[in-house]
C-alpha positions as CSV (number, residue, x, y, z in Angstrom):
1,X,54.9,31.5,34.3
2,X,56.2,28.5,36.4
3,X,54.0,25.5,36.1
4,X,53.6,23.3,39.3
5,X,54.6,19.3,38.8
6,X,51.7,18.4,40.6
7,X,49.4,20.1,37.9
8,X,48.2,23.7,40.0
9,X,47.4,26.5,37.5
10,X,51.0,27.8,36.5
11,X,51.2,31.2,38.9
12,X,53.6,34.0,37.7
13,X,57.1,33.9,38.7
14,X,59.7,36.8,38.2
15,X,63.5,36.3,39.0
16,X,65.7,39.0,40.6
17,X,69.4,39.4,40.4
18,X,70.5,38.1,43.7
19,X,71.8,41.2,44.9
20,X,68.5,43.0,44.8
21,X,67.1,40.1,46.6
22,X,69.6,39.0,49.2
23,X,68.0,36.0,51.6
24,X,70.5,34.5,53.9
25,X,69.5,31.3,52.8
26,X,69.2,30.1,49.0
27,X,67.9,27.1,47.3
28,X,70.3,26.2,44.4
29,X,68.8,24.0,41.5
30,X,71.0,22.1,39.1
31,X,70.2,20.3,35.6
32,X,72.3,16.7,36.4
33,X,73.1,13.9,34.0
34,X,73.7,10.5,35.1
35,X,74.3,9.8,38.8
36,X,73.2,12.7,40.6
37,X,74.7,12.0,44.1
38,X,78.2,12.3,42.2
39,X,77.1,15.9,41.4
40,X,76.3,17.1,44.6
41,X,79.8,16.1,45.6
42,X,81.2,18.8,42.9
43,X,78.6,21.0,43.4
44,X,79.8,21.0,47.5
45,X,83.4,21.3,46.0
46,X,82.2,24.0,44.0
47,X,80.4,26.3,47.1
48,X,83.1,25.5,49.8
49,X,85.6,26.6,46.9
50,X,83.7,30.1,46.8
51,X,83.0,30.6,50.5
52,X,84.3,27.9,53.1
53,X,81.6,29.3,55.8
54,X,78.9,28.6,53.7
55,X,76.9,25.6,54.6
56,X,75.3,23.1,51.8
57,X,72.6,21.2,53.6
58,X,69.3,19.5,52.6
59,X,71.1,17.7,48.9
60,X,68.1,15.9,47.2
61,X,66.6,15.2,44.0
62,X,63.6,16.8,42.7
63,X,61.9,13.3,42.7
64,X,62.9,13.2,46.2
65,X,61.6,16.0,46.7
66,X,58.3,15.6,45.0
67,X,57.6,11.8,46.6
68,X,57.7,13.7,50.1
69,X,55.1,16.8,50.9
70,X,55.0,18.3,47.4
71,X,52.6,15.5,47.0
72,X,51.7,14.1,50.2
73,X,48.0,14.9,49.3
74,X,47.9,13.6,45.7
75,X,49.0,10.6,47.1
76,X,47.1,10.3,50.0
77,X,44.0,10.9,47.8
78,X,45.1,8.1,45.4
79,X,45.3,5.7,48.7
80,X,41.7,6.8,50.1
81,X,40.5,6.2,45.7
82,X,42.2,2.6,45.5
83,X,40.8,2.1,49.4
84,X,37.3,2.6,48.0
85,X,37.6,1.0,44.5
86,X,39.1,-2.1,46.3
87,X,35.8,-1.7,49.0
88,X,33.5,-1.3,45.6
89,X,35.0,-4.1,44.2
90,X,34.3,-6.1,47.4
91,X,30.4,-5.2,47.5
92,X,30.1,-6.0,43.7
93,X,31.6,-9.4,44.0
94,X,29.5,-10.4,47.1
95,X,26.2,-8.8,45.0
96,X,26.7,-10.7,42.5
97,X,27.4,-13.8,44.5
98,X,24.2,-13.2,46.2
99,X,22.1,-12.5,42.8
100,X,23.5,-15.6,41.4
101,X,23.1,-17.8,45.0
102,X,19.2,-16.7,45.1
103,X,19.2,-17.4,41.3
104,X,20.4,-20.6,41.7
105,X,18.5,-21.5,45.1
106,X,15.3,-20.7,43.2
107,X,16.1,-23.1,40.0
108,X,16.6,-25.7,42.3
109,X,13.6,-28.3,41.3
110,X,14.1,-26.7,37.7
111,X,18.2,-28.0,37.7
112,X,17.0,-31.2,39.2
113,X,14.6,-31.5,36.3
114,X,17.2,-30.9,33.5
115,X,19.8,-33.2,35.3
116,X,16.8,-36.1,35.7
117,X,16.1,-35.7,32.3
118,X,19.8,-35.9,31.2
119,X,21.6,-32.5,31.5
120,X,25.4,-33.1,32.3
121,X,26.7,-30.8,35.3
122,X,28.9,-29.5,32.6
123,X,25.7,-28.3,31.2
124,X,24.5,-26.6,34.7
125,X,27.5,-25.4,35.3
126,X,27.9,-23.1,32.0
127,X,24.0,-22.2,32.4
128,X,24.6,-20.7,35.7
129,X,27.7,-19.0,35.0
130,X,26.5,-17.5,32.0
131,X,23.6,-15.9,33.9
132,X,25.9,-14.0,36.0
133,X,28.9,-13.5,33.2
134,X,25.7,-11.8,31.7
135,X,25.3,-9.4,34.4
136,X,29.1,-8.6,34.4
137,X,29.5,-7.9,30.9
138,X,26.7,-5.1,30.8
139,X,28.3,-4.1,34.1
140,X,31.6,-3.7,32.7
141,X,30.3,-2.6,29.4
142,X,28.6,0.9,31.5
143,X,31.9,1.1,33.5
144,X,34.1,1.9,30.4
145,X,31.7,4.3,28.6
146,X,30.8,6.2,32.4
147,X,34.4,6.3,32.8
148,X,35.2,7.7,29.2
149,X,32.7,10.3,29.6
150,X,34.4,11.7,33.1
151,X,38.1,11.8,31.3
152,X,38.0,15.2,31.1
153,X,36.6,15.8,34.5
154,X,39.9,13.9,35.9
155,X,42.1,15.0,33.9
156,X,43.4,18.1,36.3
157,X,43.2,15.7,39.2
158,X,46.2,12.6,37.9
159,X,49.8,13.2,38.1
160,X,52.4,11.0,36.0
161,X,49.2,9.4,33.8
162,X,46.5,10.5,31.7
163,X,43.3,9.8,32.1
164,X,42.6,7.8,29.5
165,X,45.8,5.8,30.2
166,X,45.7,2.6,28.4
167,X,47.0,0.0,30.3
168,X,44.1,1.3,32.8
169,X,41.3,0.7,30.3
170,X,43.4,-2.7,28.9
171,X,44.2,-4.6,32.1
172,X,41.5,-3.6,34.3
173,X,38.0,-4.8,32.7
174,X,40.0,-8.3,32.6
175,X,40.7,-7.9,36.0
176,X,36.9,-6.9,36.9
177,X,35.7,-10.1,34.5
178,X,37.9,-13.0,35.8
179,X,36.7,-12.0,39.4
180,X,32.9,-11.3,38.9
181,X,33.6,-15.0,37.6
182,X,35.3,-16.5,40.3
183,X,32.4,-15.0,42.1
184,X,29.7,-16.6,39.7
185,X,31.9,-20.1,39.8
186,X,30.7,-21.1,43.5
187,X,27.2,-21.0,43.5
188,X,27.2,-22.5,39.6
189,X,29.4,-25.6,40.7
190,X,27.0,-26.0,43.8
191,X,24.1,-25.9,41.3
192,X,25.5,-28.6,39.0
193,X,25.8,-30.9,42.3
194,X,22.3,-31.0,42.8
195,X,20.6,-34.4,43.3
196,X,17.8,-34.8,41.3
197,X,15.7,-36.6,43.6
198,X,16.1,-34.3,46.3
199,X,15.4,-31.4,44.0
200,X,12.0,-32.9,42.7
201,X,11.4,-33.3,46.3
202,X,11.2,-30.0,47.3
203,X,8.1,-27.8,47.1
């Protein structure tokens, strides 16, 4: 059975003695250690030396060979995925910029009272961001268990890493965090710059 690198069902495979099965042209593989440009010098040496009219052409390594179209459409898929994870990630940071913004927008008079009656805007400051560090924990919290329930689904669909690859599952809720909070940072440092007397004002 010969098993495809880019994880296709392995698909029977039978050899023939070449001489049952002559085909003008042939495809040649060779197992290689170290540099394997020096080896397709000898193995040129090695051809001409049989038959000087037969051509070598085409010399490339089977990584080479599987960065081109062997997986032109694993890798076109894993550009349109990281497209739309990076456009997911937009629309979550802007949401949550939004929830927090309204959030904060309506506090208004209630920030002005806590600042009139003494709160530090160090104090604001954490109260709003932990409203929307809230929000992003349960987020990410649902993330990592919805994406450790479809493991097995994409398991037959990666190439090169598996799907519960943990640099993936180390690096990335970090990643997700520290932004949701650069998200939540704006609209909290605007809320711990509210004048009191302007607050109370309003309404």
């Amino acid at each position: 059975m010969l098993e495809n690198a880019n994880g296709e069902e392995p698909r029977p495979c039978l050899y023939l003695p070449f001489a049952q099965n002559y085909q003008s042209a042939s495809i040649l593989f060779l197992h290689t250690e170290g540099d394997p440009a020096a080896v397709a010098a000898a193995a040129r040496q090695v051809v001409s030396a049989l038959d000087q009219d037969m051509p070598v052409y085409d010399l490339k390594t089977m990584n080479t060979h599987l960065s081109g179209v062997a997986l032109l459409f694993v890798r076109v898929g894993a550009a349109l995925v990281g497209v739309f994870g990076l456009l997911g990630l937009a629309l979550a940071v802007v949401g949550l910029y939004g929830v927090i913004s309204h959030s904060v927008s309506q506090r208004t008079r209630e920030i002005g009272v806590r600042i009139a009656l003494g709160a530090r805007p160090g104090d604001v400051l954490r109260m709003a961001l932990k409203q929307g560090m809230i929000l992003t924990l349960v987020g990410v919290a649902a993330g990592l268990a919805a994406a450790f329930a479809v493991t097995r689904l994409m398991g037959g669909m990666l190439y090169g890493v598996s799907a519960t690859d943990p640099m993936t599952f180390i690096v990335i809720p970090p990643l997700l965090t520290f932004v949701a909070m650069l998200a939540c940072w704006i609209p909290a440092r605007r809320a711990a710059k509210v004048d009191p007397i302007v607050a109370l004002r309003r309404e």
